[in-house]
N, C-alpha and C positions, 0 to 999 in steps of 0.2 A: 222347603225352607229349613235350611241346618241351623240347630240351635247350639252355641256356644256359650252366649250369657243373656240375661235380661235383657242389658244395656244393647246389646247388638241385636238381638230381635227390636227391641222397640227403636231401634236407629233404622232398621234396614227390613227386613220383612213389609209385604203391602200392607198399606197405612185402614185401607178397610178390612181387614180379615187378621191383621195382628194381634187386635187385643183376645179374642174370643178364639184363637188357633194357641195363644201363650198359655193360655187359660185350657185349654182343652189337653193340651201337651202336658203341662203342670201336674193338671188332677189325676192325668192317667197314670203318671208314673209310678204313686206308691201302689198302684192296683196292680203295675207290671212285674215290679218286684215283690208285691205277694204272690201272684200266679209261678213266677219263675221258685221262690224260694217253697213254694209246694211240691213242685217239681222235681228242684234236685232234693227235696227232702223223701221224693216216693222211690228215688235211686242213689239213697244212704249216704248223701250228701251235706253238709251243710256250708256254704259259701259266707266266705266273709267279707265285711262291708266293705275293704279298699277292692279284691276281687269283684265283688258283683259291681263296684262302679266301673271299672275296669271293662266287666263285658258289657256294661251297659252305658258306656260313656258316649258312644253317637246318638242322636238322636236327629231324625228329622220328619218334619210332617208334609205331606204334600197336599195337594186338592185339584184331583182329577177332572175334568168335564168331560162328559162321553156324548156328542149332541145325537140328536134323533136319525135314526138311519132308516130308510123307507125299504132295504133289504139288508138289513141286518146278515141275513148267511153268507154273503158273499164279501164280507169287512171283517177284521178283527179289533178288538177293541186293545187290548194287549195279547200278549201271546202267552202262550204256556211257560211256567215261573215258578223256583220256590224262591221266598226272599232268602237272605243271605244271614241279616241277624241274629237275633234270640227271639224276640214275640216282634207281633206286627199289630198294633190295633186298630179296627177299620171302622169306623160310620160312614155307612152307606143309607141312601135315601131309601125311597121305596120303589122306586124304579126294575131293583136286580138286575142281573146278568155275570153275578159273580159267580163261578163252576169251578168245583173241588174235583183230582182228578182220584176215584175210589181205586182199593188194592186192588180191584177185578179189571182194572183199567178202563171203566164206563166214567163220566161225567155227570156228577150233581148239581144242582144251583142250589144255591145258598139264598134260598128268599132272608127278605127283608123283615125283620123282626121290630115294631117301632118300639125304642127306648134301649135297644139292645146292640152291643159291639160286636165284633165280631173278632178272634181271636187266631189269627196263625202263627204258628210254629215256623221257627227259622232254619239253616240249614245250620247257625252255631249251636243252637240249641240240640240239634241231631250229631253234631259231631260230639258235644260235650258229653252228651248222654252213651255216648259209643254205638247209635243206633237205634237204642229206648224207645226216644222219640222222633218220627219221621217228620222232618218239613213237609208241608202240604202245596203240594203244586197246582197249582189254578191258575185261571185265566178269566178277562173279560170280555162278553160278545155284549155289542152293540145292541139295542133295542128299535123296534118302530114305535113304541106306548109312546116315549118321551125321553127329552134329554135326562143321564143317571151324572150326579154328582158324588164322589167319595171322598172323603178325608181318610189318608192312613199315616199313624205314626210308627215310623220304621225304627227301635231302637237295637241298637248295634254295638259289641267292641270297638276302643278306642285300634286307630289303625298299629301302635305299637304293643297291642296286646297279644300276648301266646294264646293259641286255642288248639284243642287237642282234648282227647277221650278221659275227663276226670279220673286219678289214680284208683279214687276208690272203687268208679264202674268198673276198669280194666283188671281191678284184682278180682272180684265179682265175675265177670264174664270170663277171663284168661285170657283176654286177647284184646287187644287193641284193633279197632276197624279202621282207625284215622292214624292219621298220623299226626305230630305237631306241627305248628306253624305258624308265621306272624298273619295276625287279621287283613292286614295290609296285603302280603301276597295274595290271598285268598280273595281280597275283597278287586286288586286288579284283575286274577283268573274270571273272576265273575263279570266282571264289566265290559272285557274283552271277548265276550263270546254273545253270541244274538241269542233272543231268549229260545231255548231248548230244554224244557224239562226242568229236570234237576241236573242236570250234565256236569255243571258244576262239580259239581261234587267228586267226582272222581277226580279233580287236583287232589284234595285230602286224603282221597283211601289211603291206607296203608299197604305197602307195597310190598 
């Protein structure tokens, strides 16, 4: 469900799960932009309000079903993924089956925490940062416990936004890992390709 305005979510978004997804969408947002302006504040940044609307002007929430699988290892639930954005906020039930992929290249699950969100990092977040922060690539496998429901709110650059390795990291490091780019381009490279990793990403390196 892409959010553009009030008036168009409550026009058009499902009539059961609108009010309490607009609401959920809502409250999380000033917690997204304090996690984010923590962030660029731990890599000497300070973003300002029309910028951070700017990278943070998509916003959409979905709501997964994953039903009961009686051999869950031979299905994938999604495939391996980083999102594309800046943060991803995720409630998840208690079900699990969400897997973080670690720098040693093994997979974690990310149990279920009740009362607790769950927070990834995007691959704009990783370009901005010039590498800082790495998007987390994960995936979901199916369960035989029980059907897993998740709600995650993906928020994102508006598609005519430049994104590219902040000046101040790139004075900081010496080098730029990314290059610049419209969100748009980046955001077709990603949609155009089946999920593989982070593969992505190498549209952006710097060449």
């Amino acid at each position: 469900m892409m959010y553009t305005s009030d008036h168009e979510a409550l026009q058009h978004w499902p009539q059961p799960c609108r009010d309490v997804a607009l609401k959920f969408m809502k409250s999380s947002m000033e917690m997204v932009k304090n996690v984010v302006n923590i962030l660029m504040e731990n890599v000497g940044v300070k973003l300002e309000e029309e910028r951070m609307n700017g990278l943070m002007g998509t916003k959409m929430v979905n709501m997964n079903y994953y039903p009961t699988c009686p051999s869950p290892e031979l299905t994938i639930g999604v495939g391996r993924h980083s999102d594309m954005g800046m943060l991803t906020v995720l409630l998840q039930d208690g079900i699990g089956g969400l897997y973080v992929k670690l720098d040693n290249g093994e997979w974690a699950e990310i149990p279920p925490v009740h009362g607790a969100l769950v927070i990834n990092i995007g691959d704009t977040m990783q370009i901005l940062s010039n590498g800082k922060y790495k998007s987390a690539e994960h995936r979901v496998r199916t369960t035989n416990i029980g059907s897993r429901v998740s709600v995650p709110i993906f928020t994102a650059p508006n598609p005519s936004e430049k994104i590219g390795p902040l000046p101040e990291v790139v004075k900081r490091d010496g080098v730029a890992r990314y290059k610049e780019l419209l969100f748009q381009d980046y955001m077709n490279n990603f949609f155009g390709q089946p999920h593989d990793g982070k593969k992505s990403l190498d549209f952006a390196r710097a060449e």
